[in-house]
C-alpha positions in Angstrom: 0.0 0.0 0.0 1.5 3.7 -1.0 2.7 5.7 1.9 1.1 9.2 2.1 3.5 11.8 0.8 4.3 14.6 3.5 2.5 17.2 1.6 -1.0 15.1 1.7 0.1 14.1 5.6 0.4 17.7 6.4 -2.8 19.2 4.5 -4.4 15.8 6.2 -3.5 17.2 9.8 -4.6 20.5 9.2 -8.0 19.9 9.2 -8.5 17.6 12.1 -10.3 18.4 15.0 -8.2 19.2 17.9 -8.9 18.5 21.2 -11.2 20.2 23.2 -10.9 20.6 27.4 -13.7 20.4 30.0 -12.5 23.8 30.9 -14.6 24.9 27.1 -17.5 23.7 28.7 -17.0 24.8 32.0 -17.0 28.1 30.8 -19.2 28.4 27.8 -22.1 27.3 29.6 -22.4 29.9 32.0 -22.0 32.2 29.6 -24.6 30.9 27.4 -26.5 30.6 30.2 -26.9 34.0 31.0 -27.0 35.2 27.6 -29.9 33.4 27.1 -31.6 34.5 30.2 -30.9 38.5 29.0 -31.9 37.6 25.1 -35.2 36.2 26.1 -36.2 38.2 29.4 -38.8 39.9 27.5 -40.6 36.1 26.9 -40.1 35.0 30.3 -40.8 37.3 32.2 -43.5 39.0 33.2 -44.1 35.6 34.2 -48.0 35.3 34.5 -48.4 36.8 30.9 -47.5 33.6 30.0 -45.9 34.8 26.5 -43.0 31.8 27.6 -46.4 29.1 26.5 -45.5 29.7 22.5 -47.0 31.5 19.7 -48.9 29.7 17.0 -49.7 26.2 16.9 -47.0 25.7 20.1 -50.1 26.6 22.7 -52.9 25.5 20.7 -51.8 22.5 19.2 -48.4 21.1 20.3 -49.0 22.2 23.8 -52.2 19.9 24.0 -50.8 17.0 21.9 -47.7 16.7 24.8 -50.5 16.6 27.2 -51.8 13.9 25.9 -48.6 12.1 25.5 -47.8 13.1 29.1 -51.7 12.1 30.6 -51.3 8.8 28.9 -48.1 7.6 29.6 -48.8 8.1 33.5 -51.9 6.6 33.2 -49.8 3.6 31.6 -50.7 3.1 28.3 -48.5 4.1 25.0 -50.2 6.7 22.9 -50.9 5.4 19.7 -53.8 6.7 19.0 -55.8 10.3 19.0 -59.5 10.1 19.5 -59.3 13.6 20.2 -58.1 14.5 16.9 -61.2 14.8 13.7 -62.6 10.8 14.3 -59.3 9.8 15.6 -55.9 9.9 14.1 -52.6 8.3 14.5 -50.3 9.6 17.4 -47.2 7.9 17.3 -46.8 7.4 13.7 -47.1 11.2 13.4 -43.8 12.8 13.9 -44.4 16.2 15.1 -45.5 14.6 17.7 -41.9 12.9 19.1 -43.2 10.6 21.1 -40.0 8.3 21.1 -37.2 10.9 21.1 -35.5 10.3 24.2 -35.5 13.7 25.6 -39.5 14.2 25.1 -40.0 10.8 26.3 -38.0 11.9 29.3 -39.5 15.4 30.1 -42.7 13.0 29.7 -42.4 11.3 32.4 -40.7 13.0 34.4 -43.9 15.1 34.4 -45.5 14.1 37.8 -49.5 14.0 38.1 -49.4 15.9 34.5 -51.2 19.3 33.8 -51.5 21.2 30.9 -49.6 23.9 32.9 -47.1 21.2 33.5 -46.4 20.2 30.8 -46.1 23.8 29.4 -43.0 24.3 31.8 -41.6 20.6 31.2 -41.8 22.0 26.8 -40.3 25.5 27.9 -37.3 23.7 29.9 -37.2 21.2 27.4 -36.7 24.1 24.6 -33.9 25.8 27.0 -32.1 22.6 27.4 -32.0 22.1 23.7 -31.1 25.5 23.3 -28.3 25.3 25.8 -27.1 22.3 24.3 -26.8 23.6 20.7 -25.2 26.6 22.2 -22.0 24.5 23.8 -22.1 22.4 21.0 -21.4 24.9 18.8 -19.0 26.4 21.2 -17.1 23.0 21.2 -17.0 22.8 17.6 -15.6 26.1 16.9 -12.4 25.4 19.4 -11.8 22.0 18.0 -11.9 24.0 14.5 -9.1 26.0 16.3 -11.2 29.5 17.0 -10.0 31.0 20.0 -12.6 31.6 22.9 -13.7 35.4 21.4 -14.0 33.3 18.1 -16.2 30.5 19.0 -18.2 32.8 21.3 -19.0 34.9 18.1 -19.6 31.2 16.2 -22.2 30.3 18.9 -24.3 33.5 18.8 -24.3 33.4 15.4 -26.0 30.1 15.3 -27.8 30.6 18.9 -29.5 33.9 18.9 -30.2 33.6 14.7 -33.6 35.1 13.9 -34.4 31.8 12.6 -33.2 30.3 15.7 -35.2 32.3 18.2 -38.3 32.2 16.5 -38.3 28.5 16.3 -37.8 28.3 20.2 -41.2 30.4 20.9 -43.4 28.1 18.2 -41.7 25.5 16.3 -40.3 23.2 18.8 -39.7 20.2 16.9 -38.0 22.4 14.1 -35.9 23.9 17.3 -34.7 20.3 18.8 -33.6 19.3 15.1 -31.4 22.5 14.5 -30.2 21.8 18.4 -28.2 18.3 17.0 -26.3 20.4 13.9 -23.3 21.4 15.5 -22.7 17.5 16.6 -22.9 16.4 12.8 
């Protein structure tokens, strides 16, 4: 088998990933943290306005439908199947509905005695987490690209605080936990 020639070794190990520390994510997810918490102050709080619930079909329509995943599944049965929906309609073939991705399924039961208020909170910290996680994701990548720590911050809000980005975390949440995943692929 040929060897590599230097030139293709060297152009080869310029664009590997390097390394990253736990101190990147010790200290980009603070950071993101509290950016978050300043970039969408004007959602969350005045808290009993309850802008935080979701514009669009997030409170009218995915809201409910994770209500009735949540209702079911501590009532111990599997959704698979709307009767609340026209004259009944599929619920776990649909995929907007995520019943088995693991996070939903997690913030699902981890739901006690569900509400639809409940639930609402479990969505909104499942949304932050997602958010949180695409921020030091993206973080991560840019310093194993070999940004610096001013760099990758810049990367992160880029992607993070988008205009595409934001709106998807007030009303399109299943868009939202998709775009979370990017920075990982």
């Amino acid at each position: 088998m040929p060897q590599p020639s230097t030139h293709e070794a060297t152009a080869a190990s310029e664009y590997a990933l390097r390394p990253v520390s736990w101190s990147d994510v010790l200290v980009s997810a603070p950071v993101l943290l509290l950016c978050m918490l300043v970039v969408y102050w004007t959602v969350l709080f005045p808290f009993d306005e309850l802008r935080w619930l979701g514009i669009g079909d997030a409170n009218t329509e995915a809201g409910p439908m994770a209500f009735v995943m949540d209702y079911s599944i501590h009532q111990g049965e599997l959704p698979l199947w709307n009767p609340l929906t026209y004259c009944g309609a599929p619920y776990a073939a649909n995929p907007s509905r995520s019943l088995f991705y693991p996070p939903n399924l997690l913030r699902s039961l981890l739901t006690l005695n569900p509400t639809p208020y409940k639930t609402h909170v479990g969505l909104m910290l499942l949304v932050g987490a997602h958010i949180l996680f695409a921020g030091v994701s993206a973080f991560l990548f840019a310093r194993a690209n070999g940004l610096s720590r001013p760099g990758a911050f810049v990367a992160t809000f880029t992607f993070i605080f988008a205009s595409a980005f934001l709106y998807r975390s007030l009303g399109h949440w299943r868009i939202l936990f998709t775009l979370s995943w990017f920075p990982l692929t």
